[in-house]
ZAVEXZA-235316 format. One record per residue (C-alpha): residue number from 1; z, x, y. Coordinates in Angstrom, 1 decimal, m for minus. Layout:
residues N
+-----+--------+--------+--------+
! seq !     up !   east !  north !
+-----+--------+--------+--------+
! NUM !      Z !      X !      Y !
...
+-----+--------+--------+--------+
end
This chain:
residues 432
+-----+--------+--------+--------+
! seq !     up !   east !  north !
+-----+--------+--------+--------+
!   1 !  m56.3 !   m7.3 !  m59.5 !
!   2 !  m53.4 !   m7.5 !  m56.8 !
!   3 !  m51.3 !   m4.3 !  m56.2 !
!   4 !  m48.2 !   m6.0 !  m57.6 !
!   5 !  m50.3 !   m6.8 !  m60.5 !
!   6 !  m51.6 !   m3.3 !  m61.2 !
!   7 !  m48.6 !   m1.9 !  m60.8 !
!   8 !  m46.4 !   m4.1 !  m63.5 !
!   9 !  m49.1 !   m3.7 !  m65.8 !
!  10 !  m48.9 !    0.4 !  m65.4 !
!  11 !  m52.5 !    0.5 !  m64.5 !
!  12 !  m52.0 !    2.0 !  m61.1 !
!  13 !  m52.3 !    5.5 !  m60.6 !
!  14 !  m49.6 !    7.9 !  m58.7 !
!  15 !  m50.1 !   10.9 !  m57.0 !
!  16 !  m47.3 !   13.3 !  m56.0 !
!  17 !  m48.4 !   16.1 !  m53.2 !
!  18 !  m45.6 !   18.9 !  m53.9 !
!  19 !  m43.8 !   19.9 !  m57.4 !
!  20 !  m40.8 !   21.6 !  m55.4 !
!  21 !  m36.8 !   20.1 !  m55.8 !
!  22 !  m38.0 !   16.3 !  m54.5 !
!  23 !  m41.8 !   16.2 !  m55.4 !
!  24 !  m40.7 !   17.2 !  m59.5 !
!  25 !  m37.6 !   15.0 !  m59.9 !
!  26 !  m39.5 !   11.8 !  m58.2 !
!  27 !  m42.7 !   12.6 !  m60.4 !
!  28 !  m41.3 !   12.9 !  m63.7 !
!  29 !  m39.2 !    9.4 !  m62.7 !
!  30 !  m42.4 !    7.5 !  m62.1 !
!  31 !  m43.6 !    9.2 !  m65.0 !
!  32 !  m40.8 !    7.6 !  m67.1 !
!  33 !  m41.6 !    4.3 !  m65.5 !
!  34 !  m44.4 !    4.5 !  m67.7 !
!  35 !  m46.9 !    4.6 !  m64.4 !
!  36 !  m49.5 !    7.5 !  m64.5 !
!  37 !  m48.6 !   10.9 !  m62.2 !
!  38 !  m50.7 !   13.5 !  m60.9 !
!  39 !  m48.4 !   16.6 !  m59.5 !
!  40 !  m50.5 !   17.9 !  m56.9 !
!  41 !  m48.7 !   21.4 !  m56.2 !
!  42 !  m50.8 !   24.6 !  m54.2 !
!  43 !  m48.6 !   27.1 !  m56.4 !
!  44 !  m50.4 !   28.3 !  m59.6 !
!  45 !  m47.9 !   29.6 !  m61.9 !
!  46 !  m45.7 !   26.3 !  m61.1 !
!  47 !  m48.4 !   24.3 !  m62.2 !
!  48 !  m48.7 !   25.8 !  m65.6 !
!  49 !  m45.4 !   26.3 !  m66.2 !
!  50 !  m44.7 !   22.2 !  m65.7 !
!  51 !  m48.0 !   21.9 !  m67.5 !
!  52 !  m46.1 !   23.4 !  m70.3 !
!  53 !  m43.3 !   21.9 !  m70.3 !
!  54 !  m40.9 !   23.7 !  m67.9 !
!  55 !  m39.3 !   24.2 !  m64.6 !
!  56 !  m36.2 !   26.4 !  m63.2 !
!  57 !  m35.0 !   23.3 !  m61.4 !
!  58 !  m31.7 !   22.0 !  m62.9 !
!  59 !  m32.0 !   18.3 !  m61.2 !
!  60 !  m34.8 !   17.7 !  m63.7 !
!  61 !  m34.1 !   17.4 !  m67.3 !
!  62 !  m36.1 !   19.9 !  m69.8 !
!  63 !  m36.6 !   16.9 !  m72.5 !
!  64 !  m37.8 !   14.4 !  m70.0 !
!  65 !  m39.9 !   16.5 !  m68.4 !
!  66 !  m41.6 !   17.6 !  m71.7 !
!  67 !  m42.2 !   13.7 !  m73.2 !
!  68 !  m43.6 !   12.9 !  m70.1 !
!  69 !  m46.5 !   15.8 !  m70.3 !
!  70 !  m46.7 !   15.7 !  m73.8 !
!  71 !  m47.5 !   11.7 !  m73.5 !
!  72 !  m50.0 !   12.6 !  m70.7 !
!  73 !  m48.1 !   10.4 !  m67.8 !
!  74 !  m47.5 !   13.6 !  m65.9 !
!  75 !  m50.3 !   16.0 !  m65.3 !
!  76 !  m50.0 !   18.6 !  m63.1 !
!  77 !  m53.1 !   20.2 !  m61.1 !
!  78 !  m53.7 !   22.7 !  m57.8 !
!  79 !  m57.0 !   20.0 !  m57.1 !
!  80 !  m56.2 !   18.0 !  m54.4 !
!  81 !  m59.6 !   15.8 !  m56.0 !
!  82 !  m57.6 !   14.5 !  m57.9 !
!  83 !  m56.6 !   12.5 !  m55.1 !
!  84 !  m59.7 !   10.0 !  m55.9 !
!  85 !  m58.7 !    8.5 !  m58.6 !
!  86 !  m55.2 !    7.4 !  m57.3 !
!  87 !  m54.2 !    4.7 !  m56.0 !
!  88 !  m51.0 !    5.9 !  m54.1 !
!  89 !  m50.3 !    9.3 !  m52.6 !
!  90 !  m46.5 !   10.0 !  m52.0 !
!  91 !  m46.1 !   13.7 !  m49.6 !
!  92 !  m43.3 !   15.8 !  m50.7 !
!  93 !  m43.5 !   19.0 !  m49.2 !
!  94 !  m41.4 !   21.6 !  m47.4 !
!  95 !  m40.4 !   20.9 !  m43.4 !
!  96 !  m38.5 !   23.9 !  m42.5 !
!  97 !  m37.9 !   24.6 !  m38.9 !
!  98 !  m39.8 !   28.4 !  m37.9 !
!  99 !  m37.8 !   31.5 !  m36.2 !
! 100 !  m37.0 !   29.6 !  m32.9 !
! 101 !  m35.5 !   26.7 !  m34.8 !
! 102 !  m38.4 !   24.1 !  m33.2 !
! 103 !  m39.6 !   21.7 !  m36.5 !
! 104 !  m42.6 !   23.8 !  m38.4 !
! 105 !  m44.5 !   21.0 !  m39.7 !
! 106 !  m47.5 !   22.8 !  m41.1 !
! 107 !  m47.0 !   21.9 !  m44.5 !
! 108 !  m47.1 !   18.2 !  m43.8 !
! 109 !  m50.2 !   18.3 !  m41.4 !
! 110 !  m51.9 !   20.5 !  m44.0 !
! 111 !  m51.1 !   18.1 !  m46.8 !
! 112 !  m52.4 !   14.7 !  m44.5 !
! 113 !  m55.5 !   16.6 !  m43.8 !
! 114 !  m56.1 !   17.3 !  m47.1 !
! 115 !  m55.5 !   13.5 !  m47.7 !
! 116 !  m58.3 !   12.3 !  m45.5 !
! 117 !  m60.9 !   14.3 !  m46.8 !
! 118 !  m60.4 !   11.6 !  m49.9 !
! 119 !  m58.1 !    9.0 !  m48.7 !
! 120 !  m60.3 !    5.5 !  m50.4 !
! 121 !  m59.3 !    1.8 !  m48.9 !
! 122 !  m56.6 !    0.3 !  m50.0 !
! 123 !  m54.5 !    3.5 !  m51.1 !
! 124 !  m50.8 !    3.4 !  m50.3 !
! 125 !  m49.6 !    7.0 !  m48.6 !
! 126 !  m45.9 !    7.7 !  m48.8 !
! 127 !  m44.6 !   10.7 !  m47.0 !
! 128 !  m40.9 !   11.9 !  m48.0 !
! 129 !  m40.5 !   14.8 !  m46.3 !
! 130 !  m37.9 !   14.8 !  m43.5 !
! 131 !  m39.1 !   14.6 !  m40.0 !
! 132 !  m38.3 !   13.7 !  m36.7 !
! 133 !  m38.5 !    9.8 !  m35.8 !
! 134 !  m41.6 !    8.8 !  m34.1 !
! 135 !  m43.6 !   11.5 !  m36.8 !
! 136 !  m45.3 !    9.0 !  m39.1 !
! 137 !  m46.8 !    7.2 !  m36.5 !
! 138 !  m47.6 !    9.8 !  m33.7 !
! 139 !  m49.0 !   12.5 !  m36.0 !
! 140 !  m49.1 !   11.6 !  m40.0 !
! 141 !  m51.3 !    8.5 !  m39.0 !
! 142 !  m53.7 !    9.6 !  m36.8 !
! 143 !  m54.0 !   12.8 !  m39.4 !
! 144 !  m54.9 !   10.2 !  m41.9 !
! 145 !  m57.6 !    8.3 !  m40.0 !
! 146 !  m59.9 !   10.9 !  m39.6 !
! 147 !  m60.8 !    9.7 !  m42.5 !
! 148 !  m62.2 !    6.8 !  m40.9 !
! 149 !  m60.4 !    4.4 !  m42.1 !
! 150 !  m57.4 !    2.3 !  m40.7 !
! 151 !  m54.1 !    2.6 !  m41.1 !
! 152 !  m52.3 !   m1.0 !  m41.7 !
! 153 !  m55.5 !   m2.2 !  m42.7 !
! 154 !  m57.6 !   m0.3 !  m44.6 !
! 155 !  m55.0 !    1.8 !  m46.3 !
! 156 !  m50.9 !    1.7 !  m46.5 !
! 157 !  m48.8 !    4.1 !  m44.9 !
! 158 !  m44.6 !    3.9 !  m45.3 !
! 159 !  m41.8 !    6.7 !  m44.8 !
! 160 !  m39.3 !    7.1 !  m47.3 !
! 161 !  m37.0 !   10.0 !  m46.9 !
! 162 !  m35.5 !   11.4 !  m50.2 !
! 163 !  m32.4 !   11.8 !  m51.0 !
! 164 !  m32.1 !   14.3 !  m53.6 !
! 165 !  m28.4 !   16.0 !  m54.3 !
! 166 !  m29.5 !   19.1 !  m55.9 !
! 167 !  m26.6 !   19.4 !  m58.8 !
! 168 !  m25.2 !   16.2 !  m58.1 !
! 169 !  m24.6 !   15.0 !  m61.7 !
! 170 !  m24.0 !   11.0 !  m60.5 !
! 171 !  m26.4 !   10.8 !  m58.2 !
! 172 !  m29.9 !   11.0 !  m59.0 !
! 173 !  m33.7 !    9.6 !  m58.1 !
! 174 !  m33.3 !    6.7 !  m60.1 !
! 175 !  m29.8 !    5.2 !  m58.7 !
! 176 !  m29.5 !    6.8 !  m55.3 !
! 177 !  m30.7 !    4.0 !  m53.0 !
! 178 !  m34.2 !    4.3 !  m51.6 !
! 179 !  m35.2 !    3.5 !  m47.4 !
! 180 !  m38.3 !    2.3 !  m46.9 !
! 181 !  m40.2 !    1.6 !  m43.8 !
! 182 !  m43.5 !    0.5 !  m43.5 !
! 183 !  m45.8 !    0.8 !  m40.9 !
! 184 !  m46.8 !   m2.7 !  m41.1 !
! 185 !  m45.2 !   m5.7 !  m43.4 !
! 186 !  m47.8 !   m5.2 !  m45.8 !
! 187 !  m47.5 !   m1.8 !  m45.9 !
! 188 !  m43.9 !   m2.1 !  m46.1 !
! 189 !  m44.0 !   m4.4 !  m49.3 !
! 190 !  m46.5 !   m2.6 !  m51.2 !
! 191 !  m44.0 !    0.4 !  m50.9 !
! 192 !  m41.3 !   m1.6 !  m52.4 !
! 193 !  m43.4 !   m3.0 !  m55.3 !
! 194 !  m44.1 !    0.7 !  m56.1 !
! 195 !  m40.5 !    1.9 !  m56.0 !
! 196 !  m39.0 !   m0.6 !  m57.8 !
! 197 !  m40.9 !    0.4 !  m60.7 !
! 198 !  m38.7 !    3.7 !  m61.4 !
! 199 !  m35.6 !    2.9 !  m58.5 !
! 200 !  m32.5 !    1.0 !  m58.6 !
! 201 !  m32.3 !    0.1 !  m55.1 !
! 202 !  m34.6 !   m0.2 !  m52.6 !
! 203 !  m33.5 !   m1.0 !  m49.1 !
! 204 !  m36.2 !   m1.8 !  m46.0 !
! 205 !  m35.8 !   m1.5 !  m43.0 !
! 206 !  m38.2 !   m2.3 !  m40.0 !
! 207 !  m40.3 !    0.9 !  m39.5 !
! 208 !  m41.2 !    4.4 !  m40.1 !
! 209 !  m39.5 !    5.2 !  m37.1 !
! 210 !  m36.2 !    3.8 !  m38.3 !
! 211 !  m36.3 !    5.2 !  m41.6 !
! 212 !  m37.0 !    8.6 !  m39.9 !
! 213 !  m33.5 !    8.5 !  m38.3 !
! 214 !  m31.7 !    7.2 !  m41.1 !
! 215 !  m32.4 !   10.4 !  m42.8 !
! 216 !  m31.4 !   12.7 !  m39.9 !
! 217 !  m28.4 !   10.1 !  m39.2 !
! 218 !  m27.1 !   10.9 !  m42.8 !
! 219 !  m27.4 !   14.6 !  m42.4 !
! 220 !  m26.0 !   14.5 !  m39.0 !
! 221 !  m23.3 !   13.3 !  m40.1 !
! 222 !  m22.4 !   15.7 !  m42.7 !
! 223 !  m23.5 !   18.5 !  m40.0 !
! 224 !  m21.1 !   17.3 !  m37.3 !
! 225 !  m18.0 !   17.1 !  m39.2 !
! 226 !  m18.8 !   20.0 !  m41.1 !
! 227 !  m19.0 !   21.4 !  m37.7 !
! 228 !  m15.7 !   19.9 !  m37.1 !
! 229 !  m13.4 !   21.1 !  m39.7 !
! 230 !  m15.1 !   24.5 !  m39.5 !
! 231 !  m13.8 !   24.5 !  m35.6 !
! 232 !  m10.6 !   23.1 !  m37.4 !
! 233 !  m10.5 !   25.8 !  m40.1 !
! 234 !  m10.4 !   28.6 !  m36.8 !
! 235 !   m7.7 !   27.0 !  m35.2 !
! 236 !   m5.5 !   26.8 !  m38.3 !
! 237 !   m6.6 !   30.8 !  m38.5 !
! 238 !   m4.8 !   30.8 !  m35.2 !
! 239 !   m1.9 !   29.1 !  m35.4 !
! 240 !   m1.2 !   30.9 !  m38.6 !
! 241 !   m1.3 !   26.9 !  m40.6 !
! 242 !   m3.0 !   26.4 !  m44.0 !
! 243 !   m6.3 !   24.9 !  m43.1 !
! 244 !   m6.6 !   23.5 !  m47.0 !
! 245 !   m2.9 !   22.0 !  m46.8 !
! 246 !   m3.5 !   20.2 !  m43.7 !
! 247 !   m7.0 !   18.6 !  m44.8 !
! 248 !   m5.4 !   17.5 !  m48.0 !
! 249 !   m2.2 !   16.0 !  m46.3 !
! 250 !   m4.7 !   14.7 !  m43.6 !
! 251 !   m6.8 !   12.8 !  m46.6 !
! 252 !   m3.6 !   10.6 !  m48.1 !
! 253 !   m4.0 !    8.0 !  m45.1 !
! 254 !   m5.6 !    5.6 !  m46.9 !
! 255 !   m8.3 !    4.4 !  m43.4 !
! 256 !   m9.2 !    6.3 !  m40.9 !
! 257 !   m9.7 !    9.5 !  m42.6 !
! 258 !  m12.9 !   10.8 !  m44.4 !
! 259 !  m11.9 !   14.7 !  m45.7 !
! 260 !  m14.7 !   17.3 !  m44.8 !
! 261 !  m13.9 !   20.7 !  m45.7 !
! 262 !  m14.8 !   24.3 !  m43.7 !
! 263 !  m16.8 !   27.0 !  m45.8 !
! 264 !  m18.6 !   30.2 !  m44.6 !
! 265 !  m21.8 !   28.5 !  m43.0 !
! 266 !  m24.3 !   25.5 !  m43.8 !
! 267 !  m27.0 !   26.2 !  m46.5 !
! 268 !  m29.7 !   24.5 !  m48.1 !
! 269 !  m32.4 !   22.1 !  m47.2 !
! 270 !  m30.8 !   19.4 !  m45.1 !
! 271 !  m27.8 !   19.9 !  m43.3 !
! 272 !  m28.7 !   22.8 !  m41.5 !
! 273 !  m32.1 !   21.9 !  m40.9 !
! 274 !  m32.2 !   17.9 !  m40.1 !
! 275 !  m30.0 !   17.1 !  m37.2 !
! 276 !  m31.8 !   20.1 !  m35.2 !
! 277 !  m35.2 !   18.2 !  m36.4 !
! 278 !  m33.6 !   15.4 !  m34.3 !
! 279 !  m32.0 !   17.3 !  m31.1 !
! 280 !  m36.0 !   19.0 !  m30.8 !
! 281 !  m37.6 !   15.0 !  m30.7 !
! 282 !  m35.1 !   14.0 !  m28.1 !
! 283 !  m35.4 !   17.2 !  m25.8 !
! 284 !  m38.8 !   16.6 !  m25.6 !
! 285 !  m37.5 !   13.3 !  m24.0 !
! 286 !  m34.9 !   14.7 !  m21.5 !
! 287 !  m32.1 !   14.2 !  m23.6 !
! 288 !  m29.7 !   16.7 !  m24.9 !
! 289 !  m27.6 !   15.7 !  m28.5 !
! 290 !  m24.5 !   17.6 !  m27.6 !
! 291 !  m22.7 !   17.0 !  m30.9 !
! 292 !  m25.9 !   18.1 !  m32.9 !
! 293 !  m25.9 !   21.6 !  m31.2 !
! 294 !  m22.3 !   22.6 !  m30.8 !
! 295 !  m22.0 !   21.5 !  m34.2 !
! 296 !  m24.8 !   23.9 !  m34.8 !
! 297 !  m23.3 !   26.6 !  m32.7 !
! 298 !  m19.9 !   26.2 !  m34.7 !
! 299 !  m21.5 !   26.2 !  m37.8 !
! 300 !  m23.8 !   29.1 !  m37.3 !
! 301 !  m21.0 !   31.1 !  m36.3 !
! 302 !  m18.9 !   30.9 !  m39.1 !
! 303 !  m20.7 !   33.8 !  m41.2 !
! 304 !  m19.1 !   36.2 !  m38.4 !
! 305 !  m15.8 !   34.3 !  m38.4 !
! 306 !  m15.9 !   35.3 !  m42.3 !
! 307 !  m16.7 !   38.9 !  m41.8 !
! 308 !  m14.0 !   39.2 !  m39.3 !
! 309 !  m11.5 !   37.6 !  m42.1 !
! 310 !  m12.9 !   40.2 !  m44.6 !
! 311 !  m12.2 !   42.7 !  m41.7 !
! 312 !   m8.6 !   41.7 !  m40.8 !
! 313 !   m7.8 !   41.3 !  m45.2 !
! 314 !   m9.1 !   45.2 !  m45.3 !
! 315 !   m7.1 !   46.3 !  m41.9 !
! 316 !   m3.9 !   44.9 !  m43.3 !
! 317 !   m4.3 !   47.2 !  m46.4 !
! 318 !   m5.0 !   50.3 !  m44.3 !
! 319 !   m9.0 !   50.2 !  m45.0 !
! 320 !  m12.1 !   50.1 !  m43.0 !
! 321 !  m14.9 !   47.5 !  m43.1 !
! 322 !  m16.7 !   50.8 !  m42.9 !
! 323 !  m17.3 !   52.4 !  m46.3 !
! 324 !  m15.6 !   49.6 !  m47.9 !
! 325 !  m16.6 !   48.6 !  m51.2 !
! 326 !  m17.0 !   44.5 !  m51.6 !
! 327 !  m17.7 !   42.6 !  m53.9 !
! 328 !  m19.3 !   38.7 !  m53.0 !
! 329 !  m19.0 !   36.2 !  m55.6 !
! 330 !  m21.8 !   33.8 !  m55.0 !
! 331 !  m24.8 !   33.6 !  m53.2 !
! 332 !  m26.2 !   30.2 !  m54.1 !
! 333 !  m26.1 !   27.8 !  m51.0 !
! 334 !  m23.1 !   25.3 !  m53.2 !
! 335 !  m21.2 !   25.4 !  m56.0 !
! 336 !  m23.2 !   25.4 !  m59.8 !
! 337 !  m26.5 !   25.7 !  m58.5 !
! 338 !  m29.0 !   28.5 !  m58.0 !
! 339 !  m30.3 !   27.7 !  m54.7 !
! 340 !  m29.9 !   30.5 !  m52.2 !
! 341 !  m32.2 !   28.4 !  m49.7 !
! 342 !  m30.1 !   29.2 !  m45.8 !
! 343 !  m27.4 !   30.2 !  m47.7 !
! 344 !  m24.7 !   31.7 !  m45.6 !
! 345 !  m23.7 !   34.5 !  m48.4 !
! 346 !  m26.7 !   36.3 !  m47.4 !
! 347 !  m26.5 !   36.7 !  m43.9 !
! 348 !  m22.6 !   37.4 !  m44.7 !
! 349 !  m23.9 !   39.8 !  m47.1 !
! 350 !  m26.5 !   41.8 !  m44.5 !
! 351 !  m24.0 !   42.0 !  m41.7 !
! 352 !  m21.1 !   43.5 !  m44.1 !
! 353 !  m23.7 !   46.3 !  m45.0 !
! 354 !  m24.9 !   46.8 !  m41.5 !
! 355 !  m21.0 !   47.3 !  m40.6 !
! 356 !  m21.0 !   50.2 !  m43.2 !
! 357 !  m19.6 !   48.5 !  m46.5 !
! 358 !  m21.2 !   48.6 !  m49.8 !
! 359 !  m22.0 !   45.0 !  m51.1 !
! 360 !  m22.3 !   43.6 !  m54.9 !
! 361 !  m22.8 !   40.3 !  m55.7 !
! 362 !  m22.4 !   38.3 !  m58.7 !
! 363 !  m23.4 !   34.9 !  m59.5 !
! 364 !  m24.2 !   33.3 !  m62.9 !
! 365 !  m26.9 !   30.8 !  m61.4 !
! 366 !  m28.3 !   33.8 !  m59.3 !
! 367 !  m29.6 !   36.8 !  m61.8 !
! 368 !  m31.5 !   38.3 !  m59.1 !
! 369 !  m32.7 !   37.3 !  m55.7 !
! 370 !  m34.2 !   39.5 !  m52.9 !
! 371 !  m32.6 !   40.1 !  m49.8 !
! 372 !  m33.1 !   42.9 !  m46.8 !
! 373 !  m36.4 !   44.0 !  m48.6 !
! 374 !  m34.5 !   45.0 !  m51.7 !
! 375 !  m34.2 !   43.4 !  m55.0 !
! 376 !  m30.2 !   42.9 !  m55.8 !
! 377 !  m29.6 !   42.4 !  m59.5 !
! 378 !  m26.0 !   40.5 !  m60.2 !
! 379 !  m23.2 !   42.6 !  m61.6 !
! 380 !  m20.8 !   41.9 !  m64.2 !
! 381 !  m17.4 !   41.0 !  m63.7 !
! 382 !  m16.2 !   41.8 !  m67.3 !
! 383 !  m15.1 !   44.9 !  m66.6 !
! 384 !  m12.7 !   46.7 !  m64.1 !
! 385 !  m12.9 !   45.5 !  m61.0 !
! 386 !  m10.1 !   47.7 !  m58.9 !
! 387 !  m13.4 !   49.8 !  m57.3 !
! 388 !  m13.7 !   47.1 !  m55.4 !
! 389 !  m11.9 !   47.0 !  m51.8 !
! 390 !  m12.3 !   43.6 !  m51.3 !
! 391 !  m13.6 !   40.3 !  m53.9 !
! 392 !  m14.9 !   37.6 !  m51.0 !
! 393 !  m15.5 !   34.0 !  m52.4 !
! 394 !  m18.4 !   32.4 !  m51.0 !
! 395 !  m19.5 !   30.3 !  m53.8 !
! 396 !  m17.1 !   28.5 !  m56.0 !
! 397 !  m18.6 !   28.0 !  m58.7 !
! 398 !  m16.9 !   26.0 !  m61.6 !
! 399 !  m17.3 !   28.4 !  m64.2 !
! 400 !  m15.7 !   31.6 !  m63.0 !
! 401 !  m12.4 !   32.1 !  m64.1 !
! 402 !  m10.6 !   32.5 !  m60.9 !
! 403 !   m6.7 !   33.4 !  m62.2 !
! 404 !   m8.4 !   36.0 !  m64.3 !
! 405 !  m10.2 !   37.5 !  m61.4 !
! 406 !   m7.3 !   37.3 !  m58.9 !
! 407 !   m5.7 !   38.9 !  m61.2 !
! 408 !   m7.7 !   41.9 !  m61.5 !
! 409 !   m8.7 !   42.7 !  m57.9 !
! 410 !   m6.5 !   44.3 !  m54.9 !
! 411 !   m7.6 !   41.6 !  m52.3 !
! 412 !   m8.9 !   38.3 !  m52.4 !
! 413 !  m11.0 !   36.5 !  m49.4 !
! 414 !  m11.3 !   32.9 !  m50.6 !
! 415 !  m13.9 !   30.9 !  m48.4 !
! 416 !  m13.9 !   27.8 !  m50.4 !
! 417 !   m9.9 !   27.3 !  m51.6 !
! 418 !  m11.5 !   28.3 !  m54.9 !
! 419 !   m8.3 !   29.7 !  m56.1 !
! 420 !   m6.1 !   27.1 !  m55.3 !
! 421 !   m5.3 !   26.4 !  m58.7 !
! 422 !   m4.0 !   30.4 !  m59.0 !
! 423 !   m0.2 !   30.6 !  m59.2 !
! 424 !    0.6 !   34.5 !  m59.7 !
! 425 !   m0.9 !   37.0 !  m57.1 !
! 426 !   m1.1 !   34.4 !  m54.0 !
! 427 !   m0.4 !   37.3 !  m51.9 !
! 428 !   m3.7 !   39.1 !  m52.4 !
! 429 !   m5.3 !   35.9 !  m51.4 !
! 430 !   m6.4 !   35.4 !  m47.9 !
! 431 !   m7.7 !   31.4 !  m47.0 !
! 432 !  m10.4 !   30.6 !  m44.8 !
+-----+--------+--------+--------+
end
């Protein structure tokens, strides 16, 4: 039976190495293809809870996820044994960078090494997880053929970075366009074969390699003219100009003009991670991305650059950042999520308190989280909230009620032009 064969018939067999925010979305999509999944994820109580039908993560829907268990497509293990009886392996674990911001890519080296101790000829290997370009080939591959078989020929080995928009509610698995690149042509088309099966688009291009920096090209974007209008956002602080105005006014030329917009720091998975993924690889070859790591150093900055807004809001009202009472409303990374992954709340958060203020936070997607050694617990904004010195916007989430809050608090710091909409009490508000 040819691959293309087995694979319109449903007979093949997928395996997905990682049940986090890409691993769990792509599984239960193949699932729905009507192919057969294995979730292959080291975390116990994840397994069972998926096993019975469940999961925290808001990109994948709770029905789906249980017809696809209940009919037996998706079946979720800790036994990476499981890995003989598929017939493609796709790798979708973490790549965060360690404490010196150099790439940490145990998770993937573990995962390929657990490969090889069953990788079986002909199986396709996929690896999703964002790297640095020249990663698949130089280190994934030669991983791989310990097991003593060849790459290209004896088995199939493609990168295919994902893509995944956590709480983007247009854009998901199935229609966000998919890059492919094969480490040979065959390798390459069997790839495409699989992930046409369950994704709209599939676009390939001529190698890992390539696909590698499409990835980081994507997120260096975004990083860069984050980095930008952050610097932007500073200047406008200066100059005493409405940083929000100006971007908006800037964004009615219709060419020319893409609108980025400053916050208090990059969080999550990608942007603040990927491009420095990128600027490691080419040091390592004598060259220095420029734009990459002042972007970087712009960005990183901009918890501080918050802190001193919070600082200048409480000096004009004749109080100190010292034994200041504030009150942070949310700590997920983005707006109507509850990831808190690099958020910049939390560092925000731990350099208020070291300063001397008392922090709260609230956050609907965010019960609890742990931070500084100490479980926090979300507080209630029902009630009065005059205690509080200062109410600072980091989160703008879609379902607080921003006029009401304004309305109730002595002074606003508004990191995200959440309360642009707000008409009385303007005054209280001070604009990143």
């Amino acid at each position: 039976m040819t691959w293309k064969t087995s694979i319109d018939n449903r007979d093949a067999r997928v395996a997905v190495i990682g049940l986090g925010y890409v691993g769990l979305p792509l599984a239960v999509e193949i699932a729905k293809a009507e192919l057969h999944v294995v979730g292959i994820d080291v975390s116990e109580p994840k397994v069972k809870e998926i096993s019975e039908g469940r999961t925290s993560l808001t990109d994948v829907d709770p029905e789906e996820l249980q017809e696809v268990v209940k009919a037996g497509r998706l079946c979720p293990t800790t036994s990476i044994e499981e890995l003989n009886e598929v017939d493609a392996i796709i790798i979708c674990v973490p790549t965060p960078l360690n404490k010196t911001k150099d790439p940490d890519i145990s998770y993937i080296v573990n995962a390929c090494t657990g490969i090889a101790k069953h990788l079986k000829k002909n199986q396709l290997v996929v690896l999703e997880s964002t790297t640095y370009p020249g990663f698949t080939r130089e280190v994934a591959v030669p991983l791989l053929e310990e097991s003593g078989l060849k790459a290209g020929e004896d088995f199939f080995v493609s990168f295919s970075p994902e893509r995944i928009d956590p709480g983007n509610a247009t854009y998901s698995v199935e229609n966000t366009a998919k890059i492919i690149g094969g480490l040979t042509d065959e390798c390459g088309k069997r790839t495409e074969i699989l992930y046409n099966t369950f994704i709209s688009q599939v676009h390939r291009v001529s190698s890992p390699d390539a696909a590698e920096m499409v990835k980081l090209l994507e997120n260096t974007f975004r990083a860069v003219n984050i980095g930008l209008v952050n610097e932007v956002a500073q200047m406008c602080h200066k100059l005493e100009v409405n940083t929000w105005e100006v971007i908006d006014a800037a964004a009615t030329k219709p060419f020319g003009f893409m609108p980025f917009y400053p916050g208090p720091g990059l969080g999550g998975h990608c942007i603040p991670i990927d491009p420095l993924y990128l600027s490691w690889k080419l040091r390592a070859l004598n060259y220095q991305a420029q734009f990459i790591e002042l972007a970087d150093a712009i960005n990183t900055r901009m918890p501080g650059f918050v802190v001193r807004l919070v600082q200048d809001a409480l000096n004009d009202h004749a109080t100190s950042l010292k034994g200041s009472s504030i009150l942070v409303l949310g700590v997920a990374y983005k707006r109507d999520i509850d990831d808190c992954r690099e958020s910049p709340a939390l560092e925000i958060i731990e350099t208020l308190e070291e300063k001397g203020s008392s922090v709260s936070y609230h956050d609907p997607y965010v019960p609890t989280m742990r931070l500084g050694g100490h479980e926090r617990t979300s507080v209630s904004i029902d009630g009065d909230l005059s205690g509080y010195d200062v109410v600072l916007i980091t989160t703008d989430h879609s379902t607080l009620d921003y006029d009401d809050i304004v309305s109730r608090v002595k002074v606003v710091v508004d990191t995200r032009n959440a309360t642009k909409a707000v008409t009385k009490g303007r005054e209280k508000i001070y604009l990143l």
